[in-house]
PQR file of N, CA, C, O and H, with PARSE charges and radii, in Angstrom:
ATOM      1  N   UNK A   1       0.935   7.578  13.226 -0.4000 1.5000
ATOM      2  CA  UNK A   1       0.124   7.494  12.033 -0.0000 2.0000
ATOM      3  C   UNK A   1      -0.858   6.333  12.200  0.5500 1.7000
ATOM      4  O   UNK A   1      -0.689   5.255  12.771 -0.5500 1.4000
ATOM      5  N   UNK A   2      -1.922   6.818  11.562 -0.4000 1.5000
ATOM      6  CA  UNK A   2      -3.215   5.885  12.339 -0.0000 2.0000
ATOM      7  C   UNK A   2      -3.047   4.784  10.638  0.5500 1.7000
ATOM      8  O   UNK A   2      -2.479   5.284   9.667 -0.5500 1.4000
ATOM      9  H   UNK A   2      -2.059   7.693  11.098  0.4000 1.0000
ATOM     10  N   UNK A   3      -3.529   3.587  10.587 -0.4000 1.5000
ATOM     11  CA  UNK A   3      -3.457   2.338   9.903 -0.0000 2.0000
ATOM     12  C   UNK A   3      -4.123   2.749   8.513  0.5500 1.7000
ATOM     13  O   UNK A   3      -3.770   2.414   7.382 -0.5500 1.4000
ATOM     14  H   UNK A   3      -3.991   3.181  11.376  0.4000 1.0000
ATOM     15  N   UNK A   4      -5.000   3.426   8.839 -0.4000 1.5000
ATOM     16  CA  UNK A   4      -5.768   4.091   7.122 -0.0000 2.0000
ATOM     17  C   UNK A   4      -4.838   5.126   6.771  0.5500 1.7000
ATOM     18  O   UNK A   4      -5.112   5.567   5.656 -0.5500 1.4000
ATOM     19  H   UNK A   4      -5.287   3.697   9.758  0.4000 1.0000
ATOM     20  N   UNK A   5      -3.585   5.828   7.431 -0.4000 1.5000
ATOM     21  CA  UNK A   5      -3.331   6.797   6.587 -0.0000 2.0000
ATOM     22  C   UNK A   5      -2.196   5.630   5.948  0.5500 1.7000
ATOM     23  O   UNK A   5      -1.765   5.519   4.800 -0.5500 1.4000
ATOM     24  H   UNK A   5      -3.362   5.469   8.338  0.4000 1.0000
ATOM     25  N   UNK A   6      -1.957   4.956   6.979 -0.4000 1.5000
ATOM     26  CA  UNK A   6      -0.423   4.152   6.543 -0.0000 2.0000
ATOM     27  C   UNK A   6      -0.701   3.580   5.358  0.5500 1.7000
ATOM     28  O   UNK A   6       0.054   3.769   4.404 -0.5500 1.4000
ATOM     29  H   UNK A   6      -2.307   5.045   7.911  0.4000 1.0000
ATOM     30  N   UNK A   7      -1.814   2.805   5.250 -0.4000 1.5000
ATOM     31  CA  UNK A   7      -2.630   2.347   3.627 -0.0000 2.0000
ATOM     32  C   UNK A   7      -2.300   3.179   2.505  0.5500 1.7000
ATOM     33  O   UNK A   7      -1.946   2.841   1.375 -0.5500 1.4000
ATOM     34  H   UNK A   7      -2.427   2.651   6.025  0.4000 1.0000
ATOM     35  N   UNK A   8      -2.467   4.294   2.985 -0.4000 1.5000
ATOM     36  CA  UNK A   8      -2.384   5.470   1.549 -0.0000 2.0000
ATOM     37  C   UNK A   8      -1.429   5.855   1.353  0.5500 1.7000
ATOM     38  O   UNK A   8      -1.089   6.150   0.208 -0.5500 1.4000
ATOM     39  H   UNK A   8      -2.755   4.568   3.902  0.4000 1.0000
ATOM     40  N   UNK A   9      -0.486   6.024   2.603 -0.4000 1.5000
ATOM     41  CA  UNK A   9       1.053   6.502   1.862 -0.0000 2.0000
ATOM     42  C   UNK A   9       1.559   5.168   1.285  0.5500 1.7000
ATOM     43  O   UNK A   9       2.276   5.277   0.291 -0.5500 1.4000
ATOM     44  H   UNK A   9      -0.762   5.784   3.534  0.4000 1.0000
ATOM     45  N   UNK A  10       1.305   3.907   1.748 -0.4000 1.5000
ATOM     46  CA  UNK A  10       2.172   2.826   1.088 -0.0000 2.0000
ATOM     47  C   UNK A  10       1.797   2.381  -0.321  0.5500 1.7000
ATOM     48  O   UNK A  10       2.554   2.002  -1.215 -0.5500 1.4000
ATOM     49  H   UNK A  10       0.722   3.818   2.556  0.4000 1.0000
ATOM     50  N   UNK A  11       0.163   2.536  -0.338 -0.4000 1.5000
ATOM     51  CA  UNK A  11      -0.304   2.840  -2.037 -0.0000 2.0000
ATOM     52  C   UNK A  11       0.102   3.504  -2.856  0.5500 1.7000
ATOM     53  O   UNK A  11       0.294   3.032  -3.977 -0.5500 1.4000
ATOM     54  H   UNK A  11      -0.452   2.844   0.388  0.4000 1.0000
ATOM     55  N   UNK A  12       0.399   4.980  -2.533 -0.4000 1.5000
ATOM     56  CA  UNK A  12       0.666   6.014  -3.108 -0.0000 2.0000
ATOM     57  C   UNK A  12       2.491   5.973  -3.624  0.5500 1.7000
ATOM     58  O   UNK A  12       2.972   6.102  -4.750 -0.5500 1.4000
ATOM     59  H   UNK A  12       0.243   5.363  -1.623  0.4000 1.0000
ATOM     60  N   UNK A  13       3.093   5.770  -2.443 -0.4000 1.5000
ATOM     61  CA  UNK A  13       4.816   5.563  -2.505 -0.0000 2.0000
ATOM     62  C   UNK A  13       4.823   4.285  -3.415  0.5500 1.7000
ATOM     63  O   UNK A  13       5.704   4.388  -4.268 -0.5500 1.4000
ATOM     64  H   UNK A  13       2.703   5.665  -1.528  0.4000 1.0000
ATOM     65  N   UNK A  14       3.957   2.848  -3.519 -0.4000 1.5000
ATOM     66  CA  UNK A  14       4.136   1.998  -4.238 -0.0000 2.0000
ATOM     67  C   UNK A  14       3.696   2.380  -5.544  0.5500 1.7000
ATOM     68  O   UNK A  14       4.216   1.734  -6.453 -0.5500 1.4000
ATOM     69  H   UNK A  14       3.241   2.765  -2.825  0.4000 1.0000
ATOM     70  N   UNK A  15       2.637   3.517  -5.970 -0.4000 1.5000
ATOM     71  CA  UNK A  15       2.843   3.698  -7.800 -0.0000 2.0000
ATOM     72  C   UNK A  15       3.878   4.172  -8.103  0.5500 1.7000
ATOM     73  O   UNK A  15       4.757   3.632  -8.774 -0.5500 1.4000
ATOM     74  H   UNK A  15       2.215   4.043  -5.232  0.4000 1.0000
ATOM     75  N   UNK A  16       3.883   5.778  -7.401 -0.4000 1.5000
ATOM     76  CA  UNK A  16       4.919   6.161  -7.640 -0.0000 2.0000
ATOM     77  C   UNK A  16       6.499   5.417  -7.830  0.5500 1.7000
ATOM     78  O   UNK A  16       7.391   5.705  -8.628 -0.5500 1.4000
ATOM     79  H   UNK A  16       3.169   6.217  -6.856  0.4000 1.0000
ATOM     80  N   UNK A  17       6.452   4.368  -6.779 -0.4000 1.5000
ATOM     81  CA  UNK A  17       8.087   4.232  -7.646 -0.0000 2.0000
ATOM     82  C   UNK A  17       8.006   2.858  -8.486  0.5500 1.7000
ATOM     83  O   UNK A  17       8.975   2.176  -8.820 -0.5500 1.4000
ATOM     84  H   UNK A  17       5.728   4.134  -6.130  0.4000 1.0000
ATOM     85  N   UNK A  18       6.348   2.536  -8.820 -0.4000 1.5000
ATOM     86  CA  UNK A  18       6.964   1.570 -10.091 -0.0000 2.0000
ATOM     87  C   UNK A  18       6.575   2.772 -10.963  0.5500 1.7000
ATOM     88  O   UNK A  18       7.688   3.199 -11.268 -0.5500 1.4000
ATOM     89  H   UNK A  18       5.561   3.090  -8.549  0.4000 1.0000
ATOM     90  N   UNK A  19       6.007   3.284 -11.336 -0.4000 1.5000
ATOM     91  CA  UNK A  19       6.149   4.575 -12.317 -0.0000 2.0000
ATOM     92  C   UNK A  19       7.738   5.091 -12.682  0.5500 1.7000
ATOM     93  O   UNK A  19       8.341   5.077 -13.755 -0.5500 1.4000
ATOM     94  H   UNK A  19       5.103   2.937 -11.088  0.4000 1.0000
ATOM     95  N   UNK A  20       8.067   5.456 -11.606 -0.4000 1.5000
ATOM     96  CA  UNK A  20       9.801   5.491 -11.778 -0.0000 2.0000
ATOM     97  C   UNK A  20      10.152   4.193 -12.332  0.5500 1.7000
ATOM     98  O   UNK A  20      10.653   4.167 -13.456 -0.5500 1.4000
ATOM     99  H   UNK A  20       7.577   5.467 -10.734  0.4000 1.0000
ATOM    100  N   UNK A  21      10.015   3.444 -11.890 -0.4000 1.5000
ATOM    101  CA  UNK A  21      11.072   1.943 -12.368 -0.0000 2.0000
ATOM    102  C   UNK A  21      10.378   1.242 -13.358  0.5500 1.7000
ATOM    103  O   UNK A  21      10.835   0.167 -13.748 -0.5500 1.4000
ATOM    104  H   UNK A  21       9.607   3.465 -10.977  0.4000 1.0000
ATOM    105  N   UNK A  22       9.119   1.788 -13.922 -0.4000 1.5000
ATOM    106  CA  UNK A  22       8.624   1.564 -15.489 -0.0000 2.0000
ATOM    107  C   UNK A  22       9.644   2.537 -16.291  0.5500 1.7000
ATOM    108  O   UNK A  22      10.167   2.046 -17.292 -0.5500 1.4000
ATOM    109  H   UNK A  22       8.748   2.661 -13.606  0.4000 1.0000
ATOM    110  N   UNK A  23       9.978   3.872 -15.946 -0.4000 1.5000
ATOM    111  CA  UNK A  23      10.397   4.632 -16.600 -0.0000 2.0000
ATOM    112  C   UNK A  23      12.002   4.747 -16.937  0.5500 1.7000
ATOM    113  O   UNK A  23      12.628   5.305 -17.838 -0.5500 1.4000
ATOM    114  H   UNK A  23       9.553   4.271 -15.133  0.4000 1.0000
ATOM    115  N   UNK A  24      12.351   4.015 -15.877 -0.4000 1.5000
ATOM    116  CA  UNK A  24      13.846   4.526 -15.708 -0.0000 2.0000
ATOM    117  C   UNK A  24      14.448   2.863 -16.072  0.5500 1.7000
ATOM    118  O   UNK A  24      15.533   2.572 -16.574 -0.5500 1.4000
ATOM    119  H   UNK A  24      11.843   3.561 -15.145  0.4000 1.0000
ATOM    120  N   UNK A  25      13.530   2.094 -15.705 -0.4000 1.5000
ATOM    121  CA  UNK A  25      14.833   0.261 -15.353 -0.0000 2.0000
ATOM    122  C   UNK A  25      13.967  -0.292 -16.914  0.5500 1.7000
ATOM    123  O   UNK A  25      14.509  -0.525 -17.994 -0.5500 1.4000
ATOM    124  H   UNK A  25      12.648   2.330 -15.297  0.4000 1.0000
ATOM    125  N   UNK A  26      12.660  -0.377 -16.614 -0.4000 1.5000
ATOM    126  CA  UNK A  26      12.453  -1.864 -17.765 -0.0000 2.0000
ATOM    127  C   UNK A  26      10.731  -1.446 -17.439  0.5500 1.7000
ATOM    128  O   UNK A  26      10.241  -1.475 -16.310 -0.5500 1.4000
ATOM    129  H   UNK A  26      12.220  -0.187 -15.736  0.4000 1.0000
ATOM    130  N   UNK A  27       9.836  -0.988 -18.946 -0.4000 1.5000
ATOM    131  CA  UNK A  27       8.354  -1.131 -19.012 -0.0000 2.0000
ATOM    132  C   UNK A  27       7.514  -2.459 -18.116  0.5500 1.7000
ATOM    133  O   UNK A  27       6.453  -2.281 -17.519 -0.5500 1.4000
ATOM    134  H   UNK A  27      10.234  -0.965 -19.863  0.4000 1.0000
ATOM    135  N   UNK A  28       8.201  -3.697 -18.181 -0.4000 1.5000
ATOM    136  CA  UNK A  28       7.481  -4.476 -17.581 -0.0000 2.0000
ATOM    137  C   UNK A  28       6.913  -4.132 -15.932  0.5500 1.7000
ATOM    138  O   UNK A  28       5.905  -4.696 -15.507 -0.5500 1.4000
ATOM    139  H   UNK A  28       9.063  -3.842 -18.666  0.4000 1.0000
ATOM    140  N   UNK A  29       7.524  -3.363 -15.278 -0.4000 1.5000
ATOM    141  CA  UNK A  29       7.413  -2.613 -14.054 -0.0000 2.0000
ATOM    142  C   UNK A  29       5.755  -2.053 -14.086  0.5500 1.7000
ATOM    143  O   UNK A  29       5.273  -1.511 -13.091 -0.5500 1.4000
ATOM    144  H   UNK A  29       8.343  -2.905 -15.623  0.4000 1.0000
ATOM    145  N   UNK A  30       5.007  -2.248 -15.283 -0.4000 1.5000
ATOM    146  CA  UNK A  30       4.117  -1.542 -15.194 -0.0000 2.0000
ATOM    147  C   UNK A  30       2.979  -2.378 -14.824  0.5500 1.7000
ATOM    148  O   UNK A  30       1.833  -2.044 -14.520 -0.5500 1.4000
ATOM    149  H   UNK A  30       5.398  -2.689 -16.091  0.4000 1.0000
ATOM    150  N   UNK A  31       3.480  -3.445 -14.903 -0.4000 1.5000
ATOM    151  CA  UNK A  31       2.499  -4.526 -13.655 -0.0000 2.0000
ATOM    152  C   UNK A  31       2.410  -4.301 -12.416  0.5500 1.7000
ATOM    153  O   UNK A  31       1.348  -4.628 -11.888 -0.5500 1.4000
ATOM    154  H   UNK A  31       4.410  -3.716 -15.150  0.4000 1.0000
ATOM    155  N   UNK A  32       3.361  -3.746 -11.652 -0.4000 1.5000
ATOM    156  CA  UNK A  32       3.449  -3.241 -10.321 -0.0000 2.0000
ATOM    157  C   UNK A  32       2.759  -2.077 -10.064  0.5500 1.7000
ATOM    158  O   UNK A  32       2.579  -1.836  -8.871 -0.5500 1.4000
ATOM    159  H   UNK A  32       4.224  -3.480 -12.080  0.4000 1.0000
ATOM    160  N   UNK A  33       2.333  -1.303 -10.855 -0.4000 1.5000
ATOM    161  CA  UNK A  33       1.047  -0.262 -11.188 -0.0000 2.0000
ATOM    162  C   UNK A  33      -0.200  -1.021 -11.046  0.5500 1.7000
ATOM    163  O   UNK A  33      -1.139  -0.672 -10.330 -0.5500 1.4000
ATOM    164  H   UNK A  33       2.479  -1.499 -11.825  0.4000 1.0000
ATOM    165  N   UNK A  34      -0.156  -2.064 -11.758 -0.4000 1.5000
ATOM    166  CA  UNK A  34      -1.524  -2.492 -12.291 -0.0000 2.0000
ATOM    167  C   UNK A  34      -1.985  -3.389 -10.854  0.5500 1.7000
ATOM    168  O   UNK A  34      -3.107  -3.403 -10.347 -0.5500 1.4000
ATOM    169  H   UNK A  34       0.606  -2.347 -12.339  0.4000 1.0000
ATOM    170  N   UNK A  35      -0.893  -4.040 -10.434 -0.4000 1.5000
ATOM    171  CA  UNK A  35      -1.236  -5.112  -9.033 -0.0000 2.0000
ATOM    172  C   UNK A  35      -1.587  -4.159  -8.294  0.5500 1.7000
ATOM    173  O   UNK A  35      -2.814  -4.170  -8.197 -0.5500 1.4000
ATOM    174  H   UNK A  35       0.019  -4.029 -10.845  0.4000 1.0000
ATOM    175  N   UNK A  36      -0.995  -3.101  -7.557 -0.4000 1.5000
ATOM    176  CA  UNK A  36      -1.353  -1.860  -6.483 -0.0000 2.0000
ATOM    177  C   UNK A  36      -2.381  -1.381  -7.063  0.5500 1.7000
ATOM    178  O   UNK A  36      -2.957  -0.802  -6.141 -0.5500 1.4000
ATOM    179  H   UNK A  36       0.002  -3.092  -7.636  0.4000 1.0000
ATOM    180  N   UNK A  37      -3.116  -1.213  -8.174 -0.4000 1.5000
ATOM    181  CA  UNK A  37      -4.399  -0.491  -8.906 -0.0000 2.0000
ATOM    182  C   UNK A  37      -5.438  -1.222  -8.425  0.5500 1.7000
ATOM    183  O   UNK A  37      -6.281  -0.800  -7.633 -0.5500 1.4000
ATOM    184  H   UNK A  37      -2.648  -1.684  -8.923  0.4000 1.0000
ATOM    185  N   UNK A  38      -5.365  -2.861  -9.128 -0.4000 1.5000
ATOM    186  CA  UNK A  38      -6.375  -3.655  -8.373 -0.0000 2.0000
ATOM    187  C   UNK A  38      -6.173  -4.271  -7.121  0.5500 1.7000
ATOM    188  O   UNK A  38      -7.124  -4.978  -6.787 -0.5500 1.4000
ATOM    189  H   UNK A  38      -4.680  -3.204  -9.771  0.4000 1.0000
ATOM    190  N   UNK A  39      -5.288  -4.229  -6.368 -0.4000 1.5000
ATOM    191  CA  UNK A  39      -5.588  -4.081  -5.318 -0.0000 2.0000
ATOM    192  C   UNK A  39      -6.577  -3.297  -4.431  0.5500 1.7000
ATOM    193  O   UNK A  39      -7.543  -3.567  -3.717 -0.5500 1.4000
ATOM    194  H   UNK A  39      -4.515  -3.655  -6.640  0.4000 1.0000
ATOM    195  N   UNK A  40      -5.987  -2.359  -4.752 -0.4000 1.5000
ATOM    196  CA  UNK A  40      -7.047  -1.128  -4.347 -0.0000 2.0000
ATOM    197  C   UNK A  40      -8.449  -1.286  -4.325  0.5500 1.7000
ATOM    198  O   UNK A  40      -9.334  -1.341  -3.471 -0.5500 1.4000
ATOM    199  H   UNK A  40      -5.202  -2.140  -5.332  0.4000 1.0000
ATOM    200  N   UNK A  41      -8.342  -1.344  -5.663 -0.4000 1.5000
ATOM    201  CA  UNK A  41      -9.911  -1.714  -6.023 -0.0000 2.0000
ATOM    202  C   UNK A  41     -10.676  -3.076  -5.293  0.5500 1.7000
ATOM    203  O   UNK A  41     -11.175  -2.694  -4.235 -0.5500 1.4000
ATOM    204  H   UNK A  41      -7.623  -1.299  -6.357  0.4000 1.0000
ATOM    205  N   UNK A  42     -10.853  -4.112  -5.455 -0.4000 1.5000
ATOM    206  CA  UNK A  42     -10.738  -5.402  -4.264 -0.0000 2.0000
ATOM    207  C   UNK A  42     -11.002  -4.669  -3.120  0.5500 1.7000
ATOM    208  O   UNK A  42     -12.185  -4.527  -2.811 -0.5500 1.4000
ATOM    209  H   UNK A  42     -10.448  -4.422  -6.315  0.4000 1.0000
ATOM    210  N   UNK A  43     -10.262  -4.243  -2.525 -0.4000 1.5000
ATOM    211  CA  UNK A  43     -10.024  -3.775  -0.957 -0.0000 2.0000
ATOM    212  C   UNK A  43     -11.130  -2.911  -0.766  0.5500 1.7000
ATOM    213  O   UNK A  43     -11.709  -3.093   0.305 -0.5500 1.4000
ATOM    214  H   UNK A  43      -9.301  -4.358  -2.777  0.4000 1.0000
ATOM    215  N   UNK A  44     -11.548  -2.104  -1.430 -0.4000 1.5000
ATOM    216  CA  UNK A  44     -12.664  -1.036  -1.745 -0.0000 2.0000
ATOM    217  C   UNK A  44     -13.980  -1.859  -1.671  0.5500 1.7000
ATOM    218  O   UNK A  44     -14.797  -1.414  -0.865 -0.5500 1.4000
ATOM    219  H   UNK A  44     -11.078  -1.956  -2.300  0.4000 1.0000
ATOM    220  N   UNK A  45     -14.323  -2.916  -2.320 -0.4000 1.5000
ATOM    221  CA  UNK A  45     -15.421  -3.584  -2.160 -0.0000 2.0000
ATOM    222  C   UNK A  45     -15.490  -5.082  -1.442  0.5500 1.7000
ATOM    223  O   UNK A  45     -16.569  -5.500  -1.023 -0.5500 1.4000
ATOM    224  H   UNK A  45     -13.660  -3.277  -2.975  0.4000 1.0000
ATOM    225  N   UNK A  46     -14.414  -5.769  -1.340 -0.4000 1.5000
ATOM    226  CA  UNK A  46     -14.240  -6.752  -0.166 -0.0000 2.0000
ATOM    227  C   UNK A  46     -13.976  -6.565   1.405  0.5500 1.7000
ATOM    228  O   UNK A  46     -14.182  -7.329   2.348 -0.5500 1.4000
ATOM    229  H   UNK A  46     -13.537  -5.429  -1.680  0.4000 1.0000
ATOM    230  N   UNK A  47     -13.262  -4.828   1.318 -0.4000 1.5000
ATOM    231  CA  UNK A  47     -12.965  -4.772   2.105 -0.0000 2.0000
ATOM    232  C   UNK A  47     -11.726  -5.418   3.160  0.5500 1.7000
ATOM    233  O   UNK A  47     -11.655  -5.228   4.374 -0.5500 1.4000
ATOM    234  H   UNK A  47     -13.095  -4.208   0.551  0.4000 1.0000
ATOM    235  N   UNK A  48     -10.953  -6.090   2.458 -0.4000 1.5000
ATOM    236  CA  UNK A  48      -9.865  -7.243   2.571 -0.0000 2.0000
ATOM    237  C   UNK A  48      -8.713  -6.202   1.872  0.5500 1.7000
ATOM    238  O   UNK A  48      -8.838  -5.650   0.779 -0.5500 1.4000
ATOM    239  H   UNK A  48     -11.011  -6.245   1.471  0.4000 1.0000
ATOM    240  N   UNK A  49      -7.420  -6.072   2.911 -0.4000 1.5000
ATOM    241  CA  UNK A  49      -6.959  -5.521   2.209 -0.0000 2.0000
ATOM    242  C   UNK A  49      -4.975  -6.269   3.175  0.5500 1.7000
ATOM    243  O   UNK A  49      -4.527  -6.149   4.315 -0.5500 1.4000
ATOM    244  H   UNK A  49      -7.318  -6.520   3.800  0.4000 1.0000
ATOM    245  N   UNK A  50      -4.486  -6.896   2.004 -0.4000 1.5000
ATOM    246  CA  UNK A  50      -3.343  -7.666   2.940 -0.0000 2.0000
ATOM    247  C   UNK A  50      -1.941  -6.644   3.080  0.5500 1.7000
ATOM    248  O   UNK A  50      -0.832  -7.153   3.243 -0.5500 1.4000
ATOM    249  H   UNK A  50      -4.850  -6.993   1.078  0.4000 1.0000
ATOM    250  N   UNK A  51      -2.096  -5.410   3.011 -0.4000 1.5000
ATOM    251  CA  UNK A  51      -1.114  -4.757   3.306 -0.0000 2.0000
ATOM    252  C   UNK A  51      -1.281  -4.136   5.235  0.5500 1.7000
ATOM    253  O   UNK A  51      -0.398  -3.842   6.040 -0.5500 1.4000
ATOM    254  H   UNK A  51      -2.997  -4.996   2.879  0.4000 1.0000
ATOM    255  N   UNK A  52      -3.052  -4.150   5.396 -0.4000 1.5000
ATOM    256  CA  UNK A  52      -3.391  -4.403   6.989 -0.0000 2.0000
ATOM    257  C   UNK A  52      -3.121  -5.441   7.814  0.5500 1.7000
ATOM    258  O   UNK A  52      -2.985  -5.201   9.014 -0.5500 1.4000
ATOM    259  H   UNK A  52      -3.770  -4.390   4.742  0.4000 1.0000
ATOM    260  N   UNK A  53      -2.996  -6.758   7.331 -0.4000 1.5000
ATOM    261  CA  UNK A  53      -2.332  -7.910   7.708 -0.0000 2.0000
ATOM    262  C   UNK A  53      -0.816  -7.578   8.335  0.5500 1.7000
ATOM    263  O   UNK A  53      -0.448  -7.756   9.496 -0.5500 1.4000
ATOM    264  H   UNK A  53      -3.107  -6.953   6.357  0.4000 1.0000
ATOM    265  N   UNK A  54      -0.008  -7.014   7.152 -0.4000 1.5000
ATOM    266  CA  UNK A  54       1.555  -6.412   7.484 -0.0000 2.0000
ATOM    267  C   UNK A  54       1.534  -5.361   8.501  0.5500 1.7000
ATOM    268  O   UNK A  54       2.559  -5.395   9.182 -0.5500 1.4000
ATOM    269  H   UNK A  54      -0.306  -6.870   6.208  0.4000 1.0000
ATOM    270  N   UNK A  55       0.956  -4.712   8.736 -0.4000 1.5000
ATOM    271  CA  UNK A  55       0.773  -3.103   9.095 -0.0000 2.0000
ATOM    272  C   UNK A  55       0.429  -3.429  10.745  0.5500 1.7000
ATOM    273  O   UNK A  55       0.536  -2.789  11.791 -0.5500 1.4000
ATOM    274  H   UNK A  55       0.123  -4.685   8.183  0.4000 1.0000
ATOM    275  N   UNK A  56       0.074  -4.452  10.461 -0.4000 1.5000
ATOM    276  CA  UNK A  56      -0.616  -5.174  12.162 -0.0000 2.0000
ATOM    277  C   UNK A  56       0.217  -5.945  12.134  0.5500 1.7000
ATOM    278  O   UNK A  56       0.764  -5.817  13.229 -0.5500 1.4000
ATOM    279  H   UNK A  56      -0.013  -4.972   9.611  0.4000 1.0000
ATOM    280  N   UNK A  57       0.703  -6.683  11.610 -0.4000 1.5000
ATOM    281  CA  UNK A  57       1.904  -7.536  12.393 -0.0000 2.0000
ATOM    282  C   UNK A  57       3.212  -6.871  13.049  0.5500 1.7000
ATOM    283  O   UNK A  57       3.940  -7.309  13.941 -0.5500 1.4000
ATOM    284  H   UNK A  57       0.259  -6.787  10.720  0.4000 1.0000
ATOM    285  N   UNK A  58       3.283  -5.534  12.233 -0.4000 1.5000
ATOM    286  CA  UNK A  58       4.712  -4.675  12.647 -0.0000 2.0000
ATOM    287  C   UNK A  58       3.785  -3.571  14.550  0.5500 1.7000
ATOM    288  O   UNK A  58       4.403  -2.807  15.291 -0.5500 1.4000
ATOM    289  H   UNK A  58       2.693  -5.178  11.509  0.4000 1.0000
ATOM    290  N   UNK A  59       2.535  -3.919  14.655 -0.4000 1.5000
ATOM    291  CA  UNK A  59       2.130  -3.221  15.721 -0.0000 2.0000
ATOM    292  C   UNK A  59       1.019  -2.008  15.359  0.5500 1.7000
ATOM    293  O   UNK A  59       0.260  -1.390  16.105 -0.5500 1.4000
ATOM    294  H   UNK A  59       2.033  -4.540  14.053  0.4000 1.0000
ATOM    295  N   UNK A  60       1.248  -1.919  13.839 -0.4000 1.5000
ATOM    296  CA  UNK A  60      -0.210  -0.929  14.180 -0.0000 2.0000
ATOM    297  C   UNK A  60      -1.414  -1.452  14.529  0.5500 1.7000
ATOM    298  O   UNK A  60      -1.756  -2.632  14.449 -0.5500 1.4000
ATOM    299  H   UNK A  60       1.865  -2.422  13.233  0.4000 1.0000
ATOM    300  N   UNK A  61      -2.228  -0.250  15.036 -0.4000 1.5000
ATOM    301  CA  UNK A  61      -3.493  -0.375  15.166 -0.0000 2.0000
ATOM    302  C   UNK A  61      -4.712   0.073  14.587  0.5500 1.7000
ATOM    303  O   UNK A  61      -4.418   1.235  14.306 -0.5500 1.4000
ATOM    304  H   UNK A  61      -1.950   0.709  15.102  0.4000 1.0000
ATOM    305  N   UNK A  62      -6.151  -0.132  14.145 -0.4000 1.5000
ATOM    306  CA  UNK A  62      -6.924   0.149  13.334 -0.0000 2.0000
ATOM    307  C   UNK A  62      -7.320   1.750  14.083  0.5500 1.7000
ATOM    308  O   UNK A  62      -8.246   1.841  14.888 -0.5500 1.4000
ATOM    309  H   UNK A  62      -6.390  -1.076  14.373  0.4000 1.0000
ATOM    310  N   UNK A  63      -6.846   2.417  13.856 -0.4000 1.5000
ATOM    311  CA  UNK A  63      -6.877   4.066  14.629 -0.0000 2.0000
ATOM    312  C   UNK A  63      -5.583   4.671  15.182  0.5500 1.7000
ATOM    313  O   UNK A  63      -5.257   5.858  15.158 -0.5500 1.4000
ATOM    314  H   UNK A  63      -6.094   2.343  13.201  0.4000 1.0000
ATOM    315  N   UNK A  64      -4.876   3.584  15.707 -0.4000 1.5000
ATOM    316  CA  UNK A  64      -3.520   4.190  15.618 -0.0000 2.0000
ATOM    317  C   UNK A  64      -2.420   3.561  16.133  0.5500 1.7000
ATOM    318  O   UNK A  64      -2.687   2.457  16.608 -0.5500 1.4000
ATOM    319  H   UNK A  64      -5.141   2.620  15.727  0.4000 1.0000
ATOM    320  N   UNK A  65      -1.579   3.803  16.181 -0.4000 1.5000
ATOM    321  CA  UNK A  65      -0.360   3.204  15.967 -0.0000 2.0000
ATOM    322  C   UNK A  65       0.418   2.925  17.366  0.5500 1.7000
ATOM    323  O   UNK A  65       0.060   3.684  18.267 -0.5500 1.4000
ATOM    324  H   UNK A  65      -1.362   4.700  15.795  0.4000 1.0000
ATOM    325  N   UNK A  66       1.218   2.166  17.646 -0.4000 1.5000
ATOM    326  CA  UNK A  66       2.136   2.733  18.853 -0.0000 2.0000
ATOM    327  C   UNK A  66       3.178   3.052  18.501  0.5500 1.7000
ATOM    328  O   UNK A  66       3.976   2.556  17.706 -0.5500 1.4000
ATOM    329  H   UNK A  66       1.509   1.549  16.914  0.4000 1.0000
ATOM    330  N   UNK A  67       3.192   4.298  19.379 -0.4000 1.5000
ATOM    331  CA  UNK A  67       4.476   4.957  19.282 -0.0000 2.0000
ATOM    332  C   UNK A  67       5.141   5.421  20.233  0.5500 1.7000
ATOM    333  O   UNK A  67       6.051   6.249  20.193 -0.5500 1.4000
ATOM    334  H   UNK A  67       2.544   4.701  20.025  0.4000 1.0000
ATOM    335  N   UNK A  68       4.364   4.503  21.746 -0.4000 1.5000
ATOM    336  CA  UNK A  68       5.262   4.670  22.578 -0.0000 2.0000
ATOM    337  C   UNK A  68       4.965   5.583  23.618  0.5500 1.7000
ATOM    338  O   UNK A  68       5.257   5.359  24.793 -0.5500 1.4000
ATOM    339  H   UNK A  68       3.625   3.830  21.779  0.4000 1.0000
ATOM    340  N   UNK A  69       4.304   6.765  23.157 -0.4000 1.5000
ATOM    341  CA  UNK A  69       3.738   7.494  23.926 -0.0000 2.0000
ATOM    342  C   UNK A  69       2.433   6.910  25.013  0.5500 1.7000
ATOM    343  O   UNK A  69       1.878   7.690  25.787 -0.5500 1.4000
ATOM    344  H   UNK A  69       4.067   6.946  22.203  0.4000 1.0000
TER
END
């Protein structure tokens, strides 16, 4: 998985389960919506985005990943 898709599933898996855990544990969870929202947004026009920081420290790469092959 190349580093831009990894961005979107970890965006996407991070609303989704504060959505769950707004719904199911405690409303305050709905900050964890709102931080991953503007995040997003930021990243979109700074272009700065610190979940690529993580994503590259574990070995991905900006196109793709190693996997060894």
């Amino acid at each position: 998985m190349i580093i831009e898709n990894g961005i979107k599933v970890l965006a996407g898996s991070m609303i989704l389960l504060s959505v769950l855990l707004t719904q199911f544990v405690h409303p305050n969870f709905m900050w964890l919506t709102v931080f991953v929202g503007a995040n997003l947004l930021q990243s979109a026009f700074t272009g700065i985005c610190p979940a690529v920081f993580f994503m590259k420290m574990f070995g991905c790469k900006s196109g793709s990943c190693s996997t060894g092959k």
